[in-house]
N, C-alpha and C positions, 0 to 999 in steps of 0.2 A: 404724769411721767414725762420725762426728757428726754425729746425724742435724738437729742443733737450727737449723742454717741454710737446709737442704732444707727442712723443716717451718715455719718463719718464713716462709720465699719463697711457698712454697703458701699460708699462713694472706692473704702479703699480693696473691696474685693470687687469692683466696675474696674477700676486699676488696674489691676493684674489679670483680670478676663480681656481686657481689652489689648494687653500686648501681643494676642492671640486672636481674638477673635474684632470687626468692627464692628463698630458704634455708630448705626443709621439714626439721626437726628435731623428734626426738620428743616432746621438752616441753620445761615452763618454764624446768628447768635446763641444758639446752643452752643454748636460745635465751641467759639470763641469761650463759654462758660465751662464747659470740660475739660477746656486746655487748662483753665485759672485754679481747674479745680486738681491738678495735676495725671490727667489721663495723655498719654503719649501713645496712641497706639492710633491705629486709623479711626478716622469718625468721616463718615459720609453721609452729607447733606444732600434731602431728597429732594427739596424743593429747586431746581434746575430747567422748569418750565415745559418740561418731556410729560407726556402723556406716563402716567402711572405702568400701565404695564411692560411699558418697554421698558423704563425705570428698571421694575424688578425681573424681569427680563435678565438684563445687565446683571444688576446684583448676584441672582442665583446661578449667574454662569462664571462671572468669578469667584465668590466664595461659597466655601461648603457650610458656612455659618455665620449668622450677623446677630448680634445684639441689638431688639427694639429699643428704642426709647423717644418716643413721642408723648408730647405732653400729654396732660391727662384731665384736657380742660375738651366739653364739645367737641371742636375742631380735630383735634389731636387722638381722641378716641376714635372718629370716622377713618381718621391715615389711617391711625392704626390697625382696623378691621380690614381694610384694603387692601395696605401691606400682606396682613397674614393670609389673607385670601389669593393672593397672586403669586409669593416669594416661593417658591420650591425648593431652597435652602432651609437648613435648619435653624428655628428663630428660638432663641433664646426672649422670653419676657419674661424672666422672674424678677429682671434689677427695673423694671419700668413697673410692674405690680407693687411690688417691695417699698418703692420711693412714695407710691402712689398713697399705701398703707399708713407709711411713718410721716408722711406730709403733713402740715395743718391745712385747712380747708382754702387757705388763703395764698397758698405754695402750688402753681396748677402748671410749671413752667418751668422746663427745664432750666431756661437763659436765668431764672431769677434765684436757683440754687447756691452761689457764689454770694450773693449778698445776705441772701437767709440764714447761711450756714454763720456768716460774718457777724451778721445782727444778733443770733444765741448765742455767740463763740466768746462774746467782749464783755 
């Protein structure tokens, strides 16, 4: 099966949740990969050298909702459980599960989405 229209579809309903809600990614090279990938809405990079719970802290006192998306390699599972364990806003993971699904084993990173998409696209 072919995952690149599933993965397209989801990238563009991340799109349009996003001109609503932000997109917590773990740095600057995601965020720079969602831009490429046509997401316009806030994306806020966690990685900012603040101890984690002040982080989300921060987060859940500005917004009523943030979209996960932390890779979904080791490292990026552990954020991600921390995250959910501290944020007291409403988190949305269905598009960080979803990408996680339609991935190939080789795909574990958000920043590398823009070139994958690119590489099935041609």
């Amino acid at each position: 099966m072919d995952p690149e229209p599933a993965l397209r579809q989801l990238l563009a309903e991340l799109m349009v949740a996003n001109r609503h809600v932000p997109v917590l990614v773990e740095g600057k090279r995601d965020a720079k990969a969602l831009r490429a990938l046509g997401l316009t809405g806030t994306l806020v990079e966690i990685h900012h050298g603040q101890p984690i719970i002040e982080f989300t802290r921060q987060i859940s006192r500005r917004y009523s909702a943030v979209i996960l998306l932390t890779d979904w390699d080791q490292r990026g599972e552990q954020l991600f459980e921390r995250l959910r364990q501290y944020l007291t806003c409403d988190i949305d993971e269905s598009f960080r599960q979803r990408l996680k699904a339609l991935a190939p084993q080789s795909l574990y990173q958000v920043e590398d989405l823009p070139g994958y998409l690119a590489g099935i696209g041609s």
